[in-house]
PyMOL Python script that loads the backbone (N, CA, C, O; Angstrom):
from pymol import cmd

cmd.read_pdbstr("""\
ATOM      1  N   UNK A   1      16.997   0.183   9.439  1.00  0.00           N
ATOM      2  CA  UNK A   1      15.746   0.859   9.158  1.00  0.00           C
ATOM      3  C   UNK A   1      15.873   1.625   7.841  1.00  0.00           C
ATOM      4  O   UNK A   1      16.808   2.391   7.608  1.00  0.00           O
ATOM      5  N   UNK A   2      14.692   1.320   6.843  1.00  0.00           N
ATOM      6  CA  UNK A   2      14.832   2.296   6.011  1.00  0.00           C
ATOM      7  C   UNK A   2      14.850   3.683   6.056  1.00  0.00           C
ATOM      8  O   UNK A   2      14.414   4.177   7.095  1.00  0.00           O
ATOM      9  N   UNK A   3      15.468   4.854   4.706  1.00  0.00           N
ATOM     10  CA  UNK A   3      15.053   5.692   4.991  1.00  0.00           C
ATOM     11  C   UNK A   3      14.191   6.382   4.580  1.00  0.00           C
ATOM     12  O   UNK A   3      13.887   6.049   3.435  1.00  0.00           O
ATOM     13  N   UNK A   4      13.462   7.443   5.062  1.00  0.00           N
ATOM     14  CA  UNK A   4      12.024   7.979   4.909  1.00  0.00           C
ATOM     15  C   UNK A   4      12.303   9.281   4.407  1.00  0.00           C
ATOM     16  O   UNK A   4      13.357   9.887   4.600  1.00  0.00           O
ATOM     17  N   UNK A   5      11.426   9.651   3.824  1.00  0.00           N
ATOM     18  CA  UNK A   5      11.581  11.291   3.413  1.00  0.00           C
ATOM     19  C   UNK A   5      10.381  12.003   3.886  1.00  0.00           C
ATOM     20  O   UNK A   5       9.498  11.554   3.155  1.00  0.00           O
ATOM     21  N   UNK A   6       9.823  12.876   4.707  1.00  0.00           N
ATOM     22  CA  UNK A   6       8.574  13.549   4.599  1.00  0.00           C
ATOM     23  C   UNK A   6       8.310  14.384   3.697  1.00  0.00           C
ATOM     24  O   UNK A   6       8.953  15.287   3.163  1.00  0.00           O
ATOM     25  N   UNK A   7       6.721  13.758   3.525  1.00  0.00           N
ATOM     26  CA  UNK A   7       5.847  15.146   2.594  1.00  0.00           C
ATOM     27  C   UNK A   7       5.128  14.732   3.059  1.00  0.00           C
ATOM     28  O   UNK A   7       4.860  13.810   3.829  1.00  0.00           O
ATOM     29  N   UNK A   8       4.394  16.157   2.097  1.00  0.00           N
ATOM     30  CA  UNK A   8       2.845  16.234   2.667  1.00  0.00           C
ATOM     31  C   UNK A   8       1.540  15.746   1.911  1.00  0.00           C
ATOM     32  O   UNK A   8       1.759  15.646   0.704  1.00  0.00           O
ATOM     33  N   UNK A   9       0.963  15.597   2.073  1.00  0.00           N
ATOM     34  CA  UNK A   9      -0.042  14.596   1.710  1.00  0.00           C
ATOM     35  C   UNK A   9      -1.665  14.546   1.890  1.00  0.00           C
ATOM     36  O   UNK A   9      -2.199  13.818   2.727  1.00  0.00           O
ATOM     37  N   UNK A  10      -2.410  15.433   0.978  1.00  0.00           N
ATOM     38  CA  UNK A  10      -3.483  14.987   1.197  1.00  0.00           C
ATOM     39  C   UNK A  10      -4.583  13.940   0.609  1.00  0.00           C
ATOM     40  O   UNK A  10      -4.759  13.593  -0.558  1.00  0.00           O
ATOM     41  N   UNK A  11      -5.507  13.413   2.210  1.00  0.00           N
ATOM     42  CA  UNK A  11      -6.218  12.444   2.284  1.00  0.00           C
ATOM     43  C   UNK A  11      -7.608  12.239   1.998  1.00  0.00           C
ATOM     44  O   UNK A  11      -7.484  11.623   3.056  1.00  0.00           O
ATOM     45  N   UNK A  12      -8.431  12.163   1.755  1.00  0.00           N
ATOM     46  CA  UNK A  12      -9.961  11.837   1.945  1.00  0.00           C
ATOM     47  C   UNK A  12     -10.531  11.644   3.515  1.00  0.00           C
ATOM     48  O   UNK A  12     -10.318  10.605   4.140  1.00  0.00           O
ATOM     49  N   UNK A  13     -11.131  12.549   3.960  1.00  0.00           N
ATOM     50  CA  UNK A  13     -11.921  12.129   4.862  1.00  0.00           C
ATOM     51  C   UNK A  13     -12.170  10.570   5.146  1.00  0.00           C
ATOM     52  O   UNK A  13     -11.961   9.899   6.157  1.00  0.00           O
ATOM     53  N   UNK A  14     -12.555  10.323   4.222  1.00  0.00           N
ATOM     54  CA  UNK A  14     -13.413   9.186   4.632  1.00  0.00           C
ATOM     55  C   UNK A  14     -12.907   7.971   4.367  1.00  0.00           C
ATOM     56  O   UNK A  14     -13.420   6.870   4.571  1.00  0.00           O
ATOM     57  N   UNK A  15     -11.291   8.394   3.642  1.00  0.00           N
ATOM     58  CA  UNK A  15     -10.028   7.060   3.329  1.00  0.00           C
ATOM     59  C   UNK A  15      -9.208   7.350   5.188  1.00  0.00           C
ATOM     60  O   UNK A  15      -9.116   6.356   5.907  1.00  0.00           O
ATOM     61  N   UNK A  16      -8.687   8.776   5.744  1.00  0.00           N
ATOM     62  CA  UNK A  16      -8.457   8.980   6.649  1.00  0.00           C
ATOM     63  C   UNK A  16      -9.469   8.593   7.945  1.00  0.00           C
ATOM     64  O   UNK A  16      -8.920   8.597   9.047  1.00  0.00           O
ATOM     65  N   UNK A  17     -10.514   8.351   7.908  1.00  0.00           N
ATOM     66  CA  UNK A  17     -11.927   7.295   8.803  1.00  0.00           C
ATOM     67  C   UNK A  17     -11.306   5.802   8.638  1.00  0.00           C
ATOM     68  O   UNK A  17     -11.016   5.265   9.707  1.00  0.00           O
ATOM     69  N   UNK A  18     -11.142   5.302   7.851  1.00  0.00           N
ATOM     70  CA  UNK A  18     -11.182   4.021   7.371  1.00  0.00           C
ATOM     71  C   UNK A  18      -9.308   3.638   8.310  1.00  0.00           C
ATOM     72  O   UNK A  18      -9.020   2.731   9.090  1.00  0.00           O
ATOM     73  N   UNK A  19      -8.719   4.408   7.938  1.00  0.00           N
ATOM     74  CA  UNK A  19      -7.077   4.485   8.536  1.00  0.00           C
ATOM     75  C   UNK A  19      -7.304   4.818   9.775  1.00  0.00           C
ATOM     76  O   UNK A  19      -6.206   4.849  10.332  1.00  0.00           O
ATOM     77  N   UNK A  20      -8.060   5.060  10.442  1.00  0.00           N
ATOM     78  CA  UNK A  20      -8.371   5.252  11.873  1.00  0.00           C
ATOM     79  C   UNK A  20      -8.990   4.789  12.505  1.00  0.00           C
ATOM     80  O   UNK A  20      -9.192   5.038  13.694  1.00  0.00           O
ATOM     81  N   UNK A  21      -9.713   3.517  11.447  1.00  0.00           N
ATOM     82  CA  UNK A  21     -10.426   2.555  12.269  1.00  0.00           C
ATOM     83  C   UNK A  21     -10.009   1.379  12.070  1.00  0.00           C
ATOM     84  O   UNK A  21     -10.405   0.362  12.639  1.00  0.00           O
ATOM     85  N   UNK A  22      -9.124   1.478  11.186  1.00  0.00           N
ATOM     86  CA  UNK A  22      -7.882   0.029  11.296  1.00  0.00           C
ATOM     87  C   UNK A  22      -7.065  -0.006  12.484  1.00  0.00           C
ATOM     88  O   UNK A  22      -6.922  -1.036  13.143  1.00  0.00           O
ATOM     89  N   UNK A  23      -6.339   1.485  12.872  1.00  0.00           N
ATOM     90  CA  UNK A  23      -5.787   1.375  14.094  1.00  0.00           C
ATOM     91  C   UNK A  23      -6.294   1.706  15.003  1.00  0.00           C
ATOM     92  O   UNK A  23      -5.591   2.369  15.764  1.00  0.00           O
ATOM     93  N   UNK A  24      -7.643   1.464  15.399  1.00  0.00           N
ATOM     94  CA  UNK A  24      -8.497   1.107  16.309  1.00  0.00           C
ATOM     95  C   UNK A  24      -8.151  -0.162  17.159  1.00  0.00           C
ATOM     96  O   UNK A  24      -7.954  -0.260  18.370  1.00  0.00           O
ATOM     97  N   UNK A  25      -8.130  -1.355  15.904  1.00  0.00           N
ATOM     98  CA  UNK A  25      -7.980  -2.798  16.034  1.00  0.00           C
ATOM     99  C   UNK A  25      -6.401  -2.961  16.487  1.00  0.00           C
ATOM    100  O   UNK A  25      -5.931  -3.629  17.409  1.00  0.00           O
ATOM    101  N   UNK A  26      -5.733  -2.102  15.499  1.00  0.00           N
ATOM    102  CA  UNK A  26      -4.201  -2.599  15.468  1.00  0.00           C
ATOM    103  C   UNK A  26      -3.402  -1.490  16.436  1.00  0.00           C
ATOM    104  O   UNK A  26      -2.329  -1.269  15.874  1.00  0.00           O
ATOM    105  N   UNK A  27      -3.473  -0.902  17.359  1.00  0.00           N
ATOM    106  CA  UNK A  27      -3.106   0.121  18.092  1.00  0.00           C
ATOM    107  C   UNK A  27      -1.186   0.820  17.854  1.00  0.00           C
ATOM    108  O   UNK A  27      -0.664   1.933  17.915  1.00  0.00           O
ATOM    109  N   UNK A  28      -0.745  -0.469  17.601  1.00  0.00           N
ATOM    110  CA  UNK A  28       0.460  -0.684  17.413  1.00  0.00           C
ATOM    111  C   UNK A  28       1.133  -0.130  15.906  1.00  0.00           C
ATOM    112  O   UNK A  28       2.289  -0.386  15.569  1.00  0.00           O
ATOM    113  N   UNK A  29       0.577   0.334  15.434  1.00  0.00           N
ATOM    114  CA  UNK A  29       0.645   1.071  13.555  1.00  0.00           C
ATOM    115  C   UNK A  29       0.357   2.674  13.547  1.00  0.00           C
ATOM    116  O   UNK A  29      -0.754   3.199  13.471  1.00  0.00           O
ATOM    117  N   UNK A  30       1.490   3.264  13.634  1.00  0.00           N
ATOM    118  CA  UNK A  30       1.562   4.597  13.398  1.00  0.00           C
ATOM    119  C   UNK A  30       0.149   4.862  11.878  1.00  0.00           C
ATOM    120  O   UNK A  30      -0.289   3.928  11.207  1.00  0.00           O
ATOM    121  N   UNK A  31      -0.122   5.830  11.767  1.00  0.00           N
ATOM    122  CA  UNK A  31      -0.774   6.341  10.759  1.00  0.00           C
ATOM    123  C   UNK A  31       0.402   6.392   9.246  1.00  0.00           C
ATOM    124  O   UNK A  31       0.215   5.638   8.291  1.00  0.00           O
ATOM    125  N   UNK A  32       1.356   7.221   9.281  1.00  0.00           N
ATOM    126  CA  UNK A  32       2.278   6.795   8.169  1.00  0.00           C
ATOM    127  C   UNK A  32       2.689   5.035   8.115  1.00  0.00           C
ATOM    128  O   UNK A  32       2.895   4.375   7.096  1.00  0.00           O
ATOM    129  N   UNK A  33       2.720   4.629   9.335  1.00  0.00           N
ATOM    130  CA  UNK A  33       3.750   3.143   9.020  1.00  0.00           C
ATOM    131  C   UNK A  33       2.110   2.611   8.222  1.00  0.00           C
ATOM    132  O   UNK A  33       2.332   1.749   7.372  1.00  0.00           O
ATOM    133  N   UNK A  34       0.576   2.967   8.354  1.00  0.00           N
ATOM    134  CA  UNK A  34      -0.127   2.126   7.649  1.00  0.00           C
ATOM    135  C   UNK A  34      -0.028   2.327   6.394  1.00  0.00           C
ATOM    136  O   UNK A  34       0.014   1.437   5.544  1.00  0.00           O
ATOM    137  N   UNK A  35       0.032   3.932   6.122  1.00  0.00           N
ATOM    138  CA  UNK A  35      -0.135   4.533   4.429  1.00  0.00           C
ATOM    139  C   UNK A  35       1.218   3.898   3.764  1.00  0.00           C
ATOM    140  O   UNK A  35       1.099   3.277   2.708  1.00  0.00           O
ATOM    141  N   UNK A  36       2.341   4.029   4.295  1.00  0.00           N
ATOM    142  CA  UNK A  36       3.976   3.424   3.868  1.00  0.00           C
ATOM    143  C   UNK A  36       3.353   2.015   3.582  1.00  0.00           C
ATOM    144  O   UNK A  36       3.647   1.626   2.452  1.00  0.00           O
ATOM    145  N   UNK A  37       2.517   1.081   4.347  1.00  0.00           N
ATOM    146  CA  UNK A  37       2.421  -0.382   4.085  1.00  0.00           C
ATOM    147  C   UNK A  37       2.073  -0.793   2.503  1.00  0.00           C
ATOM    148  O   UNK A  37       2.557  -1.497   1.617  1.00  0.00           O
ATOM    149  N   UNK A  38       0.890   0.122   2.714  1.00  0.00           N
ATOM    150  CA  UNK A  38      -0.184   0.598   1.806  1.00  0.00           C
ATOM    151  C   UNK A  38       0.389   0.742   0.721  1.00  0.00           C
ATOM    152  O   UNK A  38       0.207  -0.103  -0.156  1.00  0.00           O
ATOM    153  N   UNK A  39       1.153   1.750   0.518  1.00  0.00           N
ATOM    154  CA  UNK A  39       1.843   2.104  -0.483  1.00  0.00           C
ATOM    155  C   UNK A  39       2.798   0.907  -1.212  1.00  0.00           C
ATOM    156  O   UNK A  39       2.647   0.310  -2.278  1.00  0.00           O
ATOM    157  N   UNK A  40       3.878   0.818  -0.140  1.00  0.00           N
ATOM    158  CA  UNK A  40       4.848  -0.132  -0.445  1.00  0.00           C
ATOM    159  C   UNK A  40       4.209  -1.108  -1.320  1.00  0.00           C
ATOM    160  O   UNK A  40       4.538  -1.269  -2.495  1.00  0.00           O
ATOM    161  N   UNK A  41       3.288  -1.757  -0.721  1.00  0.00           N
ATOM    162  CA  UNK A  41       2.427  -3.645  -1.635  1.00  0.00           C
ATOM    163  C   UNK A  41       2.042  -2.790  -2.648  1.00  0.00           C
ATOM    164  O   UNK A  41       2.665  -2.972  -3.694  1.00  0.00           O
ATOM    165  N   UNK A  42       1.200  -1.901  -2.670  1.00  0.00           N
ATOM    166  CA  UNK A  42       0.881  -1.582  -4.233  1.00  0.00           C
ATOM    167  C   UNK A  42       1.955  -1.528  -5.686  1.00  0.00           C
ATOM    168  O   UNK A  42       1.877  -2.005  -6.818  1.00  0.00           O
ATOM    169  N   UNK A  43       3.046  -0.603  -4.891  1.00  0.00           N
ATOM    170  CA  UNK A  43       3.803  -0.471  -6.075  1.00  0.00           C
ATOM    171  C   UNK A  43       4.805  -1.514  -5.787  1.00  0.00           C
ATOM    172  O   UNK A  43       5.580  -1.499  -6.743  1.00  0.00           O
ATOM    173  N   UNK A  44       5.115  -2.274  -5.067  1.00  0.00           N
ATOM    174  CA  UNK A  44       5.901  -3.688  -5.207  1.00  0.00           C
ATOM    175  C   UNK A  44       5.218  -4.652  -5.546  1.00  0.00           C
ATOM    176  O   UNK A  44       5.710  -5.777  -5.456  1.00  0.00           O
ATOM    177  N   UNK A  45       3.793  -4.460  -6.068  1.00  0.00           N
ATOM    178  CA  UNK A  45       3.480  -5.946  -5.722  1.00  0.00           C
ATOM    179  C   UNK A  45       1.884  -6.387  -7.275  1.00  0.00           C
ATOM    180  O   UNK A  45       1.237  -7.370  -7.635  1.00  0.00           O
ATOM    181  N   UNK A  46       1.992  -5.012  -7.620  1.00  0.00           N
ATOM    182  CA  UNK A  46       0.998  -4.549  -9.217  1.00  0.00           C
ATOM    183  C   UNK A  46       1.614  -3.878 -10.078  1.00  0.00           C
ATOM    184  O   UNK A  46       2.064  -2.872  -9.531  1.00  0.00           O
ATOM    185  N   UNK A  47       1.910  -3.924 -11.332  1.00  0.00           N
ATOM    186  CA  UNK A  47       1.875  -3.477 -12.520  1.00  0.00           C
ATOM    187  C   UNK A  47       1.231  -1.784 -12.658  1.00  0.00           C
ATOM    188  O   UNK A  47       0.382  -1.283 -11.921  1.00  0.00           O
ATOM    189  N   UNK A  48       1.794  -1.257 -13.602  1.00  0.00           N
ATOM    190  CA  UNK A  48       1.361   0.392 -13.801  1.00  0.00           C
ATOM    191  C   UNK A  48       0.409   0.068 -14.467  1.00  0.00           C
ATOM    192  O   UNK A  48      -0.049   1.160 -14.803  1.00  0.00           O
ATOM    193  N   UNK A  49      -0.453  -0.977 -15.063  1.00  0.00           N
ATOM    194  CA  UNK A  49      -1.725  -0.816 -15.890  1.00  0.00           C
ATOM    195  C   UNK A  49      -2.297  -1.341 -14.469  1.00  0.00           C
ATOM    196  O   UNK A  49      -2.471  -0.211 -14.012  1.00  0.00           O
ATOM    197  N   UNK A  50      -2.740  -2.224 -13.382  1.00  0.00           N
ATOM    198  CA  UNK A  50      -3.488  -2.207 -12.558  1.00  0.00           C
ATOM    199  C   UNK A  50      -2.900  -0.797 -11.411  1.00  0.00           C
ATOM    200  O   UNK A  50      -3.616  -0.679 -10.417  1.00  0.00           O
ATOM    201  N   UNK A  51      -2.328  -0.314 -11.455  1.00  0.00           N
ATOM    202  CA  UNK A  51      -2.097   1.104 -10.747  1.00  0.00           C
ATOM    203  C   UNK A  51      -2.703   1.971 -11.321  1.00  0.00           C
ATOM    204  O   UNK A  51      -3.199   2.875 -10.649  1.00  0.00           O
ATOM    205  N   UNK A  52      -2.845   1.957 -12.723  1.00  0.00           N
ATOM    206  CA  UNK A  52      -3.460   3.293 -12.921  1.00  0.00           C
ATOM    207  C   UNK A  52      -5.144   2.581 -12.880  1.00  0.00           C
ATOM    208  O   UNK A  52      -6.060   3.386 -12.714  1.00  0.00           O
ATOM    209  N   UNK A  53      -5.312   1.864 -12.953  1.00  0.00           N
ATOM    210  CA  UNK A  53      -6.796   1.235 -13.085  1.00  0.00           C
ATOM    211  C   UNK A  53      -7.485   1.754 -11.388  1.00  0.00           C
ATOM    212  O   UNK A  53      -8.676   1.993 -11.187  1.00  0.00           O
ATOM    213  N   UNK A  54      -6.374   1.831 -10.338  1.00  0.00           N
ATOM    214  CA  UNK A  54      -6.776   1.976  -8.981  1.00  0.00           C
ATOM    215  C   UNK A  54      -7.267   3.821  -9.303  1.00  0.00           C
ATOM    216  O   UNK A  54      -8.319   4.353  -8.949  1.00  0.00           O
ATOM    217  N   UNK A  55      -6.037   4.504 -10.115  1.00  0.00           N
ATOM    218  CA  UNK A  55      -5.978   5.710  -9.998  1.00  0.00           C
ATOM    219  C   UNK A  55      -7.195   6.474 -10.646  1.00  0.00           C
ATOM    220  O   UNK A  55      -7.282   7.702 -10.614  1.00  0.00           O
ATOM    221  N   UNK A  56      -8.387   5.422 -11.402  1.00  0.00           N
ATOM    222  CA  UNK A  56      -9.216   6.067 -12.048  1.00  0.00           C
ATOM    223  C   UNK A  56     -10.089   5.925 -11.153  1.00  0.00           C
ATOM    224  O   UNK A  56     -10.293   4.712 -11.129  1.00  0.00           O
ATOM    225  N   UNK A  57     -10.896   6.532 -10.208  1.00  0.00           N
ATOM    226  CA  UNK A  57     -11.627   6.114  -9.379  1.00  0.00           C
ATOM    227  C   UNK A  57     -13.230   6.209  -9.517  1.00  0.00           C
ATOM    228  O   UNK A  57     -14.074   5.517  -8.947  1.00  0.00           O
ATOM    229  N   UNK A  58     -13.448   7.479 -10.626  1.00  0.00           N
ATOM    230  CA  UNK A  58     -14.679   7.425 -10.932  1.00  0.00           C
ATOM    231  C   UNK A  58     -15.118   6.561 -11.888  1.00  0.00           C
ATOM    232  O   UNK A  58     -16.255   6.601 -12.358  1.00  0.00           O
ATOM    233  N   UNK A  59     -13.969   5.501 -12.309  1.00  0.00           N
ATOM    234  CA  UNK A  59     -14.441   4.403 -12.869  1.00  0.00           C
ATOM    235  C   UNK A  59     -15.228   3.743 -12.001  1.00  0.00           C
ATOM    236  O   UNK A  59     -16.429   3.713 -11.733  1.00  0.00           O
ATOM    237  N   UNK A  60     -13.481   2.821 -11.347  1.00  0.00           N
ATOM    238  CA  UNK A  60     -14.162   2.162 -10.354  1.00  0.00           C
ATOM    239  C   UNK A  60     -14.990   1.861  -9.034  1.00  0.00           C
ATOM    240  O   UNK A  60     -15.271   0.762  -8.555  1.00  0.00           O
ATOM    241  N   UNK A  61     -15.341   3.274  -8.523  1.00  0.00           N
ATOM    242  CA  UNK A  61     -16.344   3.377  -7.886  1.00  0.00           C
ATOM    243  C   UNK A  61     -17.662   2.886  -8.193  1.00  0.00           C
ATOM    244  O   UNK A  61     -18.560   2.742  -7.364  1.00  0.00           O
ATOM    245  N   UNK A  62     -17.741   2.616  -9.523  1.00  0.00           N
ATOM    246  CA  UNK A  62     -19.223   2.577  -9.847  1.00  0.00           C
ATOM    247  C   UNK A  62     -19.348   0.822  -9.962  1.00  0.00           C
ATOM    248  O   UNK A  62     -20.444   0.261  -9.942  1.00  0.00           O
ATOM    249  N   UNK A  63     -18.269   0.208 -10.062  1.00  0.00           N
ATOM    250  CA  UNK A  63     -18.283  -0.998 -10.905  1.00  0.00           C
ATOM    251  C   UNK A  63     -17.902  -2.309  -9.596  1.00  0.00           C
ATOM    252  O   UNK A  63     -17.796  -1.968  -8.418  1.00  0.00           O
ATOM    253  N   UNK A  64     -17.788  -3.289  -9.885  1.00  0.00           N
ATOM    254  CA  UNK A  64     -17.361  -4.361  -8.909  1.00  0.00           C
ATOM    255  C   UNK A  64     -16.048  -4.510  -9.374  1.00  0.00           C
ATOM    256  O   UNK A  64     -15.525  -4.650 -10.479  1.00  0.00           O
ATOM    257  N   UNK A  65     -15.601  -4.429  -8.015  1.00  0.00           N
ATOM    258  CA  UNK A  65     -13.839  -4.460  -8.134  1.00  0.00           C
ATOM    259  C   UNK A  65     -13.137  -5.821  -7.667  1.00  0.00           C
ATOM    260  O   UNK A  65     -13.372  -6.256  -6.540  1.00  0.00           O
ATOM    261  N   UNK A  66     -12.394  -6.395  -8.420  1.00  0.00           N
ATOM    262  CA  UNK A  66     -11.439  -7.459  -8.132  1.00  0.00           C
ATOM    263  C   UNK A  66     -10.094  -7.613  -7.637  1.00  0.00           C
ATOM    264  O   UNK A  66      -9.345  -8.221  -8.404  1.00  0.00           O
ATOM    265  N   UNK A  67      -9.718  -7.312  -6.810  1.00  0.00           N
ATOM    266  CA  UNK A  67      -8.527  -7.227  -5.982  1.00  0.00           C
ATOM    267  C   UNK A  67      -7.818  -8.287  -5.721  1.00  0.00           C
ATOM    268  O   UNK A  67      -8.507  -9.301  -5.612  1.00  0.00           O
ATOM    269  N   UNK A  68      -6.596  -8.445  -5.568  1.00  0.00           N
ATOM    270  CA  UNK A  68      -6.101  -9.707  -5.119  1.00  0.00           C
ATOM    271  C   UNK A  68      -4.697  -9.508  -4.646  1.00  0.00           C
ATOM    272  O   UNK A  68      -3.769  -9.339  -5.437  1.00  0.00           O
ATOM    273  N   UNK A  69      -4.500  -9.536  -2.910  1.00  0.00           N
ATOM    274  CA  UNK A  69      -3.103  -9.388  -2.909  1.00  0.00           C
ATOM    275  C   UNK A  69      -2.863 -10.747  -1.198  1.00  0.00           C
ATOM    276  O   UNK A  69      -3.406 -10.625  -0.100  1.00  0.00           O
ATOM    277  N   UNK A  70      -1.873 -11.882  -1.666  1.00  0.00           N
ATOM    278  CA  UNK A  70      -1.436 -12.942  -1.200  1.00  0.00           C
ATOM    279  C   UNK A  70       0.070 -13.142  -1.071  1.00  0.00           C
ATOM    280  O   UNK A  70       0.977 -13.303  -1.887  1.00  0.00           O
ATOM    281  N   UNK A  71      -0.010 -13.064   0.437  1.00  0.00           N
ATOM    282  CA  UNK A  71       1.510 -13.912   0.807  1.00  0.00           C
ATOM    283  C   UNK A  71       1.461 -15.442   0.658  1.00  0.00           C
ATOM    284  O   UNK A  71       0.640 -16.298   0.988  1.00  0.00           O
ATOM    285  N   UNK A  72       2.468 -15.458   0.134  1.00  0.00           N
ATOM    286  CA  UNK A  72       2.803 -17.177  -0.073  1.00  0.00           C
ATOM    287  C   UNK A  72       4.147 -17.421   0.813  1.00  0.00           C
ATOM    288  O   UNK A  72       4.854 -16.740   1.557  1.00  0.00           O
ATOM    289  N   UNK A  73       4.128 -18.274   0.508  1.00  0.00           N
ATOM    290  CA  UNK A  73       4.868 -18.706   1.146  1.00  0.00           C
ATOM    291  C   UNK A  73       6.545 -19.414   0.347  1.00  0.00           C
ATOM    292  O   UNK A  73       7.416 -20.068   0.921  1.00  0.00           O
ATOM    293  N   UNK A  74       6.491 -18.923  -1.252  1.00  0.00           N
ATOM    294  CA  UNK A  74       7.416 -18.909  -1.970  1.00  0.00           C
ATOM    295  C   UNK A  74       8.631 -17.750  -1.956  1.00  0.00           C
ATOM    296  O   UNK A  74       8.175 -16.650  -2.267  1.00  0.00           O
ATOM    297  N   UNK A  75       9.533 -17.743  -1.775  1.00  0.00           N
ATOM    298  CA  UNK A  75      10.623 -16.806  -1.576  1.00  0.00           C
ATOM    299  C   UNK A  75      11.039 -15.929  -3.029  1.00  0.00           C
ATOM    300  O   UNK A  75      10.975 -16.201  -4.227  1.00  0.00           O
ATOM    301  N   UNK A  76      11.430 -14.906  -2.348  1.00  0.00           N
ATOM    302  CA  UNK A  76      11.827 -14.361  -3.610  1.00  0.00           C
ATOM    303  C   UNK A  76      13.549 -14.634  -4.067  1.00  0.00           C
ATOM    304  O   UNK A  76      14.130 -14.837  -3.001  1.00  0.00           O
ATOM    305  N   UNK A  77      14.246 -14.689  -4.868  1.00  0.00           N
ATOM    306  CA  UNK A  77      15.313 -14.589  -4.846  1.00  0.00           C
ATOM    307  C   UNK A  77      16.306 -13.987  -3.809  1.00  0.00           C
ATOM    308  O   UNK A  77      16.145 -12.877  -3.301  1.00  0.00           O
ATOM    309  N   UNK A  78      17.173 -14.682  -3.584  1.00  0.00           N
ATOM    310  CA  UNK A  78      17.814 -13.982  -2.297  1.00  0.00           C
ATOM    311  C   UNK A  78      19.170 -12.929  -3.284  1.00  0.00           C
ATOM    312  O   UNK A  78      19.967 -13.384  -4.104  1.00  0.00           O
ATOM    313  N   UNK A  79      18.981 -10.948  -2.672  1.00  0.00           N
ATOM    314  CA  UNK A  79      19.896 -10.647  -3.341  1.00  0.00           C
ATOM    315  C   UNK A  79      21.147 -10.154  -2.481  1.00  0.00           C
ATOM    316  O   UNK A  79      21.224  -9.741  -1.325  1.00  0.00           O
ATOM    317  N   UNK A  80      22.188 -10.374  -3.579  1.00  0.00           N
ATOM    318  CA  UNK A  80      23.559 -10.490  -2.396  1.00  0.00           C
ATOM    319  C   UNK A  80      23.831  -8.827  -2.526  1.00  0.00           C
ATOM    320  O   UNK A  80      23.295  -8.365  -3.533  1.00  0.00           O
ATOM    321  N   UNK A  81      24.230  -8.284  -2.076  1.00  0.00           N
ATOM    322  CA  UNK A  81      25.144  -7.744  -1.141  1.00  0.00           C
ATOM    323  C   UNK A  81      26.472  -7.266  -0.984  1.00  0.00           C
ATOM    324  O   UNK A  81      26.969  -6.354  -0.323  1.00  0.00           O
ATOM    325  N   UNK A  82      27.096  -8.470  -2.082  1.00  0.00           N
ATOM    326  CA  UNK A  82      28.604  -8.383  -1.684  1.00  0.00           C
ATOM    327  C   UNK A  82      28.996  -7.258  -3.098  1.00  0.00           C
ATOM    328  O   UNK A  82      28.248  -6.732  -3.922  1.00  0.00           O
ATOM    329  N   UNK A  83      29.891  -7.223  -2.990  1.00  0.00           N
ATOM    330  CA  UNK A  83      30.802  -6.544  -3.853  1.00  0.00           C
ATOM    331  C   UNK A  83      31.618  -7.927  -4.641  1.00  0.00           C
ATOM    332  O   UNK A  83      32.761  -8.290  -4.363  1.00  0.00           O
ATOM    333  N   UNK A  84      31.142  -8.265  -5.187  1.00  0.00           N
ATOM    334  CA  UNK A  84      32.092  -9.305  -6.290  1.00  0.00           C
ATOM    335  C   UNK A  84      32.256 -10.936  -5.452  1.00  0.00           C
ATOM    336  O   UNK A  84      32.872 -11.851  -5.997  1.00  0.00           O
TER     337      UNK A  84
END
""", "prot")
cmd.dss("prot")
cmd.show_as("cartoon", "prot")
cmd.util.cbc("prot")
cmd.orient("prot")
């Protein structure tokens, strides 16, 4: 298991609605294990120019947003482990 660090963290009402009505459906997803998910794909999985593009929000609130995040089914490099 990885390890975790706590902090604290504040949410949006109405982003904290939306996280509570996902695990409505999914009962089985702590509230952190969704935001950790959340988190994790963003910054593993986009660039700091589409991160900060998320981080401007009174941009993109106003505008049509294009998102795109896909599992494939291509592997990533397998990394070793060993010592030499």
């Amino acid at each position: 298991m990885e390890e975790t660090k706590l902090t604290s963290l504040r949410v949006k009402k109405d982003t904290l609605a939306k996280i509570e009505d996902f695990k409505k459906k999914h009962s089985y997803w702590k509230t952190s294990s969704v935001m950790n998910g959340v988190l994790d794909a963003v910054f593993n999985n986009f660039d700091e120019q589409q991160i900060y593009a998320m981080l401007r929000e009174w941009d993109w609130k106003k505008c049509v947003t294009n998102v795109e995040f896909e599992i494939t089914k291509e592997l990533k490099p397998h990394k070793s482990y060993r010592n030499g």
